[in-house]
N, C-alpha and C positions, 0 to 999 in steps of 0.2 A: 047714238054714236054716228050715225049717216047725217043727221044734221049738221052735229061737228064737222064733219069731216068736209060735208056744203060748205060749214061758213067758214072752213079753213080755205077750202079754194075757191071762194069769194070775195075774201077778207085779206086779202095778204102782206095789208098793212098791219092788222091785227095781228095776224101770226108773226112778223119777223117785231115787232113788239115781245110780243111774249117769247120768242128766242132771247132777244136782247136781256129782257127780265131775268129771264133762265140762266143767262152767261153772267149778269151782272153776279145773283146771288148766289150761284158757285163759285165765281172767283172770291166775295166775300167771305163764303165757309172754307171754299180755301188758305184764303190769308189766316182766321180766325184760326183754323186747323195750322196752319206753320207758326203763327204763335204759341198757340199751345203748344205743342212740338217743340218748338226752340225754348218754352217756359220750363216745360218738362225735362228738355235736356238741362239747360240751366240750373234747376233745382235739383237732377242727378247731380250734376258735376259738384254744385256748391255743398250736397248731402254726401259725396266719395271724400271732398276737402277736408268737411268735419270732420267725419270720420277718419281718414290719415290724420288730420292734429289733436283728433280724439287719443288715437290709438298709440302717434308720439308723447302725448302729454302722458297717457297711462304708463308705456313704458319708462318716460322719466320719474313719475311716482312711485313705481316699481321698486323701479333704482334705489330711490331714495327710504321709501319704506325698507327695503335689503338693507339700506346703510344704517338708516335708525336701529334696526332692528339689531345688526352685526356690535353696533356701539353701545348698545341695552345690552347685551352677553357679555363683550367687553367688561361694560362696566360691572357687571351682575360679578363675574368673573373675578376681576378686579379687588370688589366691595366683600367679594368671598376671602379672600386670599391674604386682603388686611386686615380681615376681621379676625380670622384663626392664625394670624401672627402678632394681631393686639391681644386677644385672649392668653395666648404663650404669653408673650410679653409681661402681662396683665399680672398672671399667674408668677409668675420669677421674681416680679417688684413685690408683690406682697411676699411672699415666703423670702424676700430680702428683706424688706420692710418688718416683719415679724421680727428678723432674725435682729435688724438693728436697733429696734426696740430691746429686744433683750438685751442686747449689748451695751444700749442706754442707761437699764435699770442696773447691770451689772455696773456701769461706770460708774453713776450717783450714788451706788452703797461704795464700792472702791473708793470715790472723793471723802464719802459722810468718816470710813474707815481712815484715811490721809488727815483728816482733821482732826480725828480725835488721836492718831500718832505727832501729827503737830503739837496738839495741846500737850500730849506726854513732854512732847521734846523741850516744848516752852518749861514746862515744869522744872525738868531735868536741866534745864537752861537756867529757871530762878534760881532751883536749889545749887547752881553752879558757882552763881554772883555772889550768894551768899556763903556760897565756901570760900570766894576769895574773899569777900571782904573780912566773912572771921578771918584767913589769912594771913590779909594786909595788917588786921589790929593785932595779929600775933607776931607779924614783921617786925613789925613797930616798936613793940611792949621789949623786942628782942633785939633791935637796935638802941633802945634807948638803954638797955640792961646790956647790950656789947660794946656802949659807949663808957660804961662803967667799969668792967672788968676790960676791956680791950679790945685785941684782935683775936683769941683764941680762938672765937667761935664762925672765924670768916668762910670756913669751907662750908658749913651747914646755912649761912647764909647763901652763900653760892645757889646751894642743893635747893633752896625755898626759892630762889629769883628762880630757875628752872620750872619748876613745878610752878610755878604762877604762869609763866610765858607761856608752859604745854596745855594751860587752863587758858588763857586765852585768845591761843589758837584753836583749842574746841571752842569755842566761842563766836569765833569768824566763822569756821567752815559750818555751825551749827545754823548760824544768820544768814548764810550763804541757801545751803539748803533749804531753809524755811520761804528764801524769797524764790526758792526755783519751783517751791511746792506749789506757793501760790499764784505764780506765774501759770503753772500747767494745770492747776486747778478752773482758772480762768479761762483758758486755752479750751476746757474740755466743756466748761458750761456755754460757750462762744459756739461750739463744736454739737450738743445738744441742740441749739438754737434755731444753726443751719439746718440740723437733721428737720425739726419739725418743719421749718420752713420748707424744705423739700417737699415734706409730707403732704402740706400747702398748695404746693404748685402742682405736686402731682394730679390730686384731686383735681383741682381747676383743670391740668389737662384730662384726664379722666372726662368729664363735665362737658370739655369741648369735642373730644371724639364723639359724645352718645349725641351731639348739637350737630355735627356733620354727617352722620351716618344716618338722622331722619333729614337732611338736606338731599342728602341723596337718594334715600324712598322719596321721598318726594319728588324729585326730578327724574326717577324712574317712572313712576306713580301718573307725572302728567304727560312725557314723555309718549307711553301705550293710548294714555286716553287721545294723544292730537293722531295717534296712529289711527282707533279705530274709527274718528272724526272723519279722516281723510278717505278712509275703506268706505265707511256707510257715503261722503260725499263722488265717491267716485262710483260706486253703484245707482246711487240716481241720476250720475250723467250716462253713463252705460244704458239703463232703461229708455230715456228720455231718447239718446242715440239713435236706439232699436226702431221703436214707432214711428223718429223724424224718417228713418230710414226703408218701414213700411209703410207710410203716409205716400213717399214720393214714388218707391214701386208700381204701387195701386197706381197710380196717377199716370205713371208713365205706360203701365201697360193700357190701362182704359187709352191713352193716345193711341198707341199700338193700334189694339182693336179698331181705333175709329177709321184709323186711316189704311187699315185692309178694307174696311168694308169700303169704302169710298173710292178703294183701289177699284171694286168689283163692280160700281155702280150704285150699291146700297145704300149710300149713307146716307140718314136719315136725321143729320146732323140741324137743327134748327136754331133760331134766333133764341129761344132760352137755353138751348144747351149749348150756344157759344159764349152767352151772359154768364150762366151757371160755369161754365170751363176757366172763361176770366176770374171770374169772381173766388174759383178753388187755386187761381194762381196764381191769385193776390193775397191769398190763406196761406197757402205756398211759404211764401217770397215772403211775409211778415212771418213767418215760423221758422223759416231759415234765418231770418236777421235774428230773432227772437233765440233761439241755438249758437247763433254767432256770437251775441252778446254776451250769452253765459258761460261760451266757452271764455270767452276774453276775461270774464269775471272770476270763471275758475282758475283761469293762469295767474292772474293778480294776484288771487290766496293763496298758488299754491308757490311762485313765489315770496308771498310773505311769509309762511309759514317755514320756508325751505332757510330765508333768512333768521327768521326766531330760532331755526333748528341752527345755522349756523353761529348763532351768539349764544347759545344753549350750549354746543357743541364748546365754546370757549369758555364760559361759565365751569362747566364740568374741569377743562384742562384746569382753572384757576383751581376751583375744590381739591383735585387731585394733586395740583402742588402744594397748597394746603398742607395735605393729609401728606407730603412726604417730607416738608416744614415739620408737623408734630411729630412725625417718628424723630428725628433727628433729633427734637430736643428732648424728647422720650429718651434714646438711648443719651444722651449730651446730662439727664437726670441718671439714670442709673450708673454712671459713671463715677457722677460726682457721688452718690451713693454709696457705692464701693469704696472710694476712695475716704470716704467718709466712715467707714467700717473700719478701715485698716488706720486712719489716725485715731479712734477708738480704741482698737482694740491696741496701738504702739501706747498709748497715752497710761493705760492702766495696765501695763507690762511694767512701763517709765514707772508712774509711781508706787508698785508694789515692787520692784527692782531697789528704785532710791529708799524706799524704808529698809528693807532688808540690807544693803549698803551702810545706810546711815546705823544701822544697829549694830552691825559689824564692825564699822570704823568705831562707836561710841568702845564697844565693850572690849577692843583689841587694844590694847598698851602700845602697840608696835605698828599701829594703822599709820599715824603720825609721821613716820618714817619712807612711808610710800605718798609720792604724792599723786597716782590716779587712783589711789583707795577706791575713792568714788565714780568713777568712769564708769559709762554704761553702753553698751553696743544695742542699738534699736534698729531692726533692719537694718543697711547698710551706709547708718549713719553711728557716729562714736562721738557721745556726750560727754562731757567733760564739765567738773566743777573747778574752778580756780578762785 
């Protein structure tokens, strides 16, 4: 040490060298040290950014998981409430349906019953013709035999033109009748026709409720799965967060540390450990871009998906107008149903009415003399034969 100390006060060119040495490469671990420092703060600051656009983007996922979520209930809600008023519904058509089925078979025996009073009446109608025309040949046999003895017998001719005319007038009203039968006969197989047609369509709607209702599981169905997509994808940016954000701590306090100690005199900061400092804050700085990337990556999806959610969201309104389209003709079908009962059940009033009419007008002497004999009240309609 006394050597040294000779050849520092002999040397004193050497010595102010190696000052110079000494000032050069602290002010180097200096600089090295305020980059780091200023890298450190930098990759704070740029790790607090993430984090705030981390922590906005979660909140707006949030949001938007609450809204999916609220509009999944919604719908659940919804898909509940149509269901157990298509079930009602469901339940009232068939126990209609039943019912106008019977009322069908009641009407086709009523028709099969109207035809075979038809075929009576046609009977009673031939054996009519031919009461006139033995009649007419007993007219005859009696004009040619009052053209021999005279006019004595001109009242009792009178009395037979009578009786032919009140025969002929059974005759009309009985043709009259027969063409109304089969007119309403007509009317009621026309009337049969629509019913089953109904029955037709009901089905096919049927058919398309149970075709919307797995449209709808289904869209619930996919709806949860982009939900827990987005939970598990926002849990690994949450991790990934964490670390970038214990990575840069460590970092920034190892700066701390350095530059206490260097405060104190100590630091023992050297040419690899200002290499080694760059080189963690060039790891740094590529893991921060590397974070920044993916954040930008997750806003693009979750963007996109927020969009599929809102065309999803329209999709659903079209479904749900849909399904209040089907009600409508749902009720728009039971209507005509009803109304399909009730010209059923007027139709075979009508013709077990008009038999019992026409049997009464036949076998009353005195019918002839009224002429709405036949007139029938149906609901708040008044039929009338002329």
């Amino acid at each position: 040490m006394g050597d040294n100390l000779l050849l520092s006060l002999d040397s004193p060119e050497t010595s102010n060298n190696d000052n110079e040495q000494f000032v050069t490469e602290q002010k180097r671990i200096d600089d090295s040290l305020d980059r780091s420092r200023l890298a450190a703060e930098q990759a704070v600051a740029a790790a607090r950014s993430i984090q705030s656009s981390a922590e906005e983007l979660r909140n707006v996922v949030d949001g938007e998981l609450v809204t999916a979520q609220r509009r999944e209930s919604h719908l659940r809600r919804s898909l509940s409430r149509q269901e157990a008023k298509l079930a009602t519904k469901s339940s009232e058509y068939h126990a209609l349906a039943s019912q106008a089925l019977a009322t069908s078979s009641r009407l086709e025996q009523r028709i099969a019953e109207s035809e075979e009073a038809r075929a009576t009446l046609a009977m009673e109608l031939s054996n009519a013709l031919d009461r006139i025309a033995e009649l007419e040949g007993i007219l005859e046999g009696r004009a040619s035999h009052r053209a021999s003895l005279g006019s004595s017998r001109s009242h009792h001719c009178a009395k037979c033109d009578q009786y032919r005319e009140e025969l002929e007038n059974a005759h009309k009203k009985i043709h009259a009748y027969e063409t109304t039968i089969e007119q309403r006969t007509t009317a009621a197989q026309f009337s049969v026709e629509e019913l089953a047609n109904s029955l037709a369509n009901q089905k096919r709607l049927e058919a398309e409720k149970k075709a919307m209702k797995r449209i709808h599981e289904e869209e619930i169905q996919r709806l949860q799965n982009e939900i827990e997509e987005k939970d598990a994808l926002l849990a690994q940016f949450n991790e990934q967060l964490i670390a970038a954000n214990d990575e840069v701590l460590e970092i920034h306090e190892s700066q701390v540390k350095e530059s206490k100690l260097r405060a104190c005199g100590m630091s023992g900061v050297s040419d690899a450990s200002a290499v080694r400092a760059d080189e963690e804050n060039e790891v740094l700085k590529s893991r921060i871009y590397e974070l920044e990337e993916e954040t930008q990556i997750l806003r693009n999806a979750m963007e996109t998906d927020h969009q599929a959610q809102m065309e999803k969201a329209d999709d659903i309104n079209i479904l749900r107008d849909e399904l209040d389209l089907f009600q409508r003709k749902y009720e728009r079908a039971e209507m005509i149903i009803t109304q399909l009962k009730r010209l059923l059940m007027g139709i075979s009033d009508v013709c077990l009415t008009g038999t019992e009419r026409v049997n009464t007008a036949w076998d009353n002497p005195e019918a002839d003399q009224i002429d709405n004999a036949l007139d029938m009240t149906v609901g708040s309609k008044r039929i009338g034969f002329y």
